[in-house]
PyMOL Python script that loads the backbone (N, CA, C, O; Angstrom):
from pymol import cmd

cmd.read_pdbstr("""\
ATOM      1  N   UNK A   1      96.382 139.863  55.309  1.00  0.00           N
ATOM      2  CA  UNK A   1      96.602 141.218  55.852  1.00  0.00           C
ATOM      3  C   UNK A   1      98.073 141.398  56.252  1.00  0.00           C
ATOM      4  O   UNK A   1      98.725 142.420  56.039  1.00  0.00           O
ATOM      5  N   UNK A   2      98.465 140.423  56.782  1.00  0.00           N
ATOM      6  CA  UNK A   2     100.355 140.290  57.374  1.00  0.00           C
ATOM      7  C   UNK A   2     100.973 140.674  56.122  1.00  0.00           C
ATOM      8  O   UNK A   2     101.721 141.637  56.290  1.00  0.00           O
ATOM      9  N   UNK A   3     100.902 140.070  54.370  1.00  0.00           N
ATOM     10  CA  UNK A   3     101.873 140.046  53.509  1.00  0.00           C
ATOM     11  C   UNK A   3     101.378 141.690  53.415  1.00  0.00           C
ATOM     12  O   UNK A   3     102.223 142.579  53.521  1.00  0.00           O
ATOM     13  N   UNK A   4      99.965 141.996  53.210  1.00  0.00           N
ATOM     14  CA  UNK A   4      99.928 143.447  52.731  1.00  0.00           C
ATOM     15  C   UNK A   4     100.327 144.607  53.715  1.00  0.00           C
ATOM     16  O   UNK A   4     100.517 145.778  53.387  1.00  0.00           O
ATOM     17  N   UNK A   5     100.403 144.167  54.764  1.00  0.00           N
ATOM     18  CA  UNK A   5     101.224 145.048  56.079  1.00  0.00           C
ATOM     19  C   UNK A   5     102.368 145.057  55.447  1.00  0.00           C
ATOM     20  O   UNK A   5     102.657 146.056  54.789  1.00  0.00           O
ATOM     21  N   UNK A   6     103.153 144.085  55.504  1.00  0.00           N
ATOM     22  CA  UNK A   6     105.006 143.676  55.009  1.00  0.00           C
ATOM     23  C   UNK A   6     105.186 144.873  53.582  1.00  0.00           C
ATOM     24  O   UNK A   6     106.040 145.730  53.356  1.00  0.00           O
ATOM     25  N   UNK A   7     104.159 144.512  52.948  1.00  0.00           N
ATOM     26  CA  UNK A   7     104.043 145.408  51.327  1.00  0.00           C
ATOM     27  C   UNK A   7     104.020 146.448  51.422  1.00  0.00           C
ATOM     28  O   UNK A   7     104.672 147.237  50.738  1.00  0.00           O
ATOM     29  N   UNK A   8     103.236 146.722  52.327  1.00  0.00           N
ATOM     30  CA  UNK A   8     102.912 148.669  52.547  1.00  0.00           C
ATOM     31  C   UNK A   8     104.472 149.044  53.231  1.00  0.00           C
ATOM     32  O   UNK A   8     105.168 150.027  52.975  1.00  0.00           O
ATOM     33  N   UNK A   9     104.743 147.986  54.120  1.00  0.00           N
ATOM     34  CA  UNK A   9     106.229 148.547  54.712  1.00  0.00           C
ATOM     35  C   UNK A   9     107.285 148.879  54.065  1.00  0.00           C
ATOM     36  O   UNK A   9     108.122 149.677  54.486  1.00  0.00           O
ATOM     37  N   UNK A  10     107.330 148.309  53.018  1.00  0.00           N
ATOM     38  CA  UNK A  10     108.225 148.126  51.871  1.00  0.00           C
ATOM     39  C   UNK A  10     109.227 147.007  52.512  1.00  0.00           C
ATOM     40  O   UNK A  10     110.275 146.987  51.866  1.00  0.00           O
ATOM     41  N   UNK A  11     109.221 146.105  53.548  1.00  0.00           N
ATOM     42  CA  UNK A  11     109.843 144.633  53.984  1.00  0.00           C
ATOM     43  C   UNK A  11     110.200 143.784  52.472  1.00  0.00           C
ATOM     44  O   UNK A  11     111.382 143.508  52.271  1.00  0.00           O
ATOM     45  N   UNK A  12     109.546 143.533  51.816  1.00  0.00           N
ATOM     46  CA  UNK A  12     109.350 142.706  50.834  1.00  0.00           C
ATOM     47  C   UNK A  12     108.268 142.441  50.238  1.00  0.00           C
ATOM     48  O   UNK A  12     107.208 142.848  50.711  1.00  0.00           O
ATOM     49  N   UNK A  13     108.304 141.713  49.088  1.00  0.00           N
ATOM     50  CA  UNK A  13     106.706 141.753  48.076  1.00  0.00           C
ATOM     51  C   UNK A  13     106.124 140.714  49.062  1.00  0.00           C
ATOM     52  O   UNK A  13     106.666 140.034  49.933  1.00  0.00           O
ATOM     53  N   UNK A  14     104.716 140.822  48.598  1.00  0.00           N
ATOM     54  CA  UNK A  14     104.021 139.739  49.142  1.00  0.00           C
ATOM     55  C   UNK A  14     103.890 138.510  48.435  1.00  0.00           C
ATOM     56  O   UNK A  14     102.860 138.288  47.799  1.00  0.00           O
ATOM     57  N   UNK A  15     105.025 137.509  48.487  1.00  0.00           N
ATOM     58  CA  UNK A  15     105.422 136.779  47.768  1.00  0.00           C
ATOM     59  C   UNK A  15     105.502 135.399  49.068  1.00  0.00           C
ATOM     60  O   UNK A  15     104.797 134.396  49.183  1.00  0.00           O
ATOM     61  N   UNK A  16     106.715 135.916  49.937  1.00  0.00           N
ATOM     62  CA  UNK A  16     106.919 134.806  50.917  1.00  0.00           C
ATOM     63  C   UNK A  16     105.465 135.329  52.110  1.00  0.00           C
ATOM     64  O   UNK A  16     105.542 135.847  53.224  1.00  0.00           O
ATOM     65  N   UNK A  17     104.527 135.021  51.490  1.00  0.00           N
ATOM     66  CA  UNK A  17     103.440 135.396  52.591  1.00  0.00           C
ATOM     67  C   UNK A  17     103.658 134.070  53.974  1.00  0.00           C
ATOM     68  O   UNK A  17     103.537 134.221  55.190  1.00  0.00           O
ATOM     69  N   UNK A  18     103.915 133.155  53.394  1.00  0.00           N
ATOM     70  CA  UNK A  18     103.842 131.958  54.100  1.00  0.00           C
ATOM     71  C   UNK A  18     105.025 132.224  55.179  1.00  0.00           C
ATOM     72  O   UNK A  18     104.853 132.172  56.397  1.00  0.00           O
ATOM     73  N   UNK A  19     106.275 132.524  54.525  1.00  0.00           N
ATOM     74  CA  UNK A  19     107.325 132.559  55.655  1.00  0.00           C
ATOM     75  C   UNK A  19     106.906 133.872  56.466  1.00  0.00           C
ATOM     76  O   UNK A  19     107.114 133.876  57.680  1.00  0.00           O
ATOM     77  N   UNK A  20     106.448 134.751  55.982  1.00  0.00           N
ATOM     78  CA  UNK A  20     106.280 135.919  57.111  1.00  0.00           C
ATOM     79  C   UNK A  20     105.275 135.388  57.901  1.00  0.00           C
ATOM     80  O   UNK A  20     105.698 135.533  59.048  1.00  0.00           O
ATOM     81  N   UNK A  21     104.319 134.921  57.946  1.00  0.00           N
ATOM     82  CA  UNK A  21     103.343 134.157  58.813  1.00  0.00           C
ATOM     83  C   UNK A  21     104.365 132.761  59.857  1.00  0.00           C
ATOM     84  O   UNK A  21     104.402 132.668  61.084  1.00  0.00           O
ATOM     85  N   UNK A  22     104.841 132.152  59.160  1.00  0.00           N
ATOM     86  CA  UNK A  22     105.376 131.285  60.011  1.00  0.00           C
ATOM     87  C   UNK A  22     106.666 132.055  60.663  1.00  0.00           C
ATOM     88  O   UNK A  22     107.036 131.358  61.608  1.00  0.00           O
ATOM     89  N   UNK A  23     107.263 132.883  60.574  1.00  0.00           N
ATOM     90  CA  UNK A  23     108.381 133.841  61.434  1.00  0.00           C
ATOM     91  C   UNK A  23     107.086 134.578  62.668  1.00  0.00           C
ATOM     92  O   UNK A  23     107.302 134.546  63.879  1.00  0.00           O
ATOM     93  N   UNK A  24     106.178 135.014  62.247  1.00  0.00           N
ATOM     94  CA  UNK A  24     105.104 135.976  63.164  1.00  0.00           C
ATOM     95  C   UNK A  24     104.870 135.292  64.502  1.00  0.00           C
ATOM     96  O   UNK A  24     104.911 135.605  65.692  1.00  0.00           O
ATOM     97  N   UNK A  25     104.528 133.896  63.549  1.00  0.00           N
ATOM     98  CA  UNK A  25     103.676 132.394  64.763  1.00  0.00           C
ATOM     99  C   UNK A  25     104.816 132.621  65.106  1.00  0.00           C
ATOM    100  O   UNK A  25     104.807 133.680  65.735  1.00  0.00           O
ATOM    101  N   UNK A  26     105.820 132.204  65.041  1.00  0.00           N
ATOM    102  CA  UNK A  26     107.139 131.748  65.567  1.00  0.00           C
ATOM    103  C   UNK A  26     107.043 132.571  66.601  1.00  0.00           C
ATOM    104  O   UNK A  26     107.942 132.614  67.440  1.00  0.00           O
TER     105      UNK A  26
END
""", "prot")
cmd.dss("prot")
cmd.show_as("cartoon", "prot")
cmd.util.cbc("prot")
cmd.orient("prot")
């Protein structure tokens, strides 16, 4: 749901799903 949030934002593809999750935790 985080990468397709980021996607809809237009942030970036949902590609680095992993780093946007570990920046979030962070």
């Amino acid at each position: 749901p985080l990468g397709f949030s980021a996607f809809q934002g237009g942030l970036w593809p949902p590609v680095p799903v992993s780093q946007l999750i570990k920046l979030v935790q962070r």
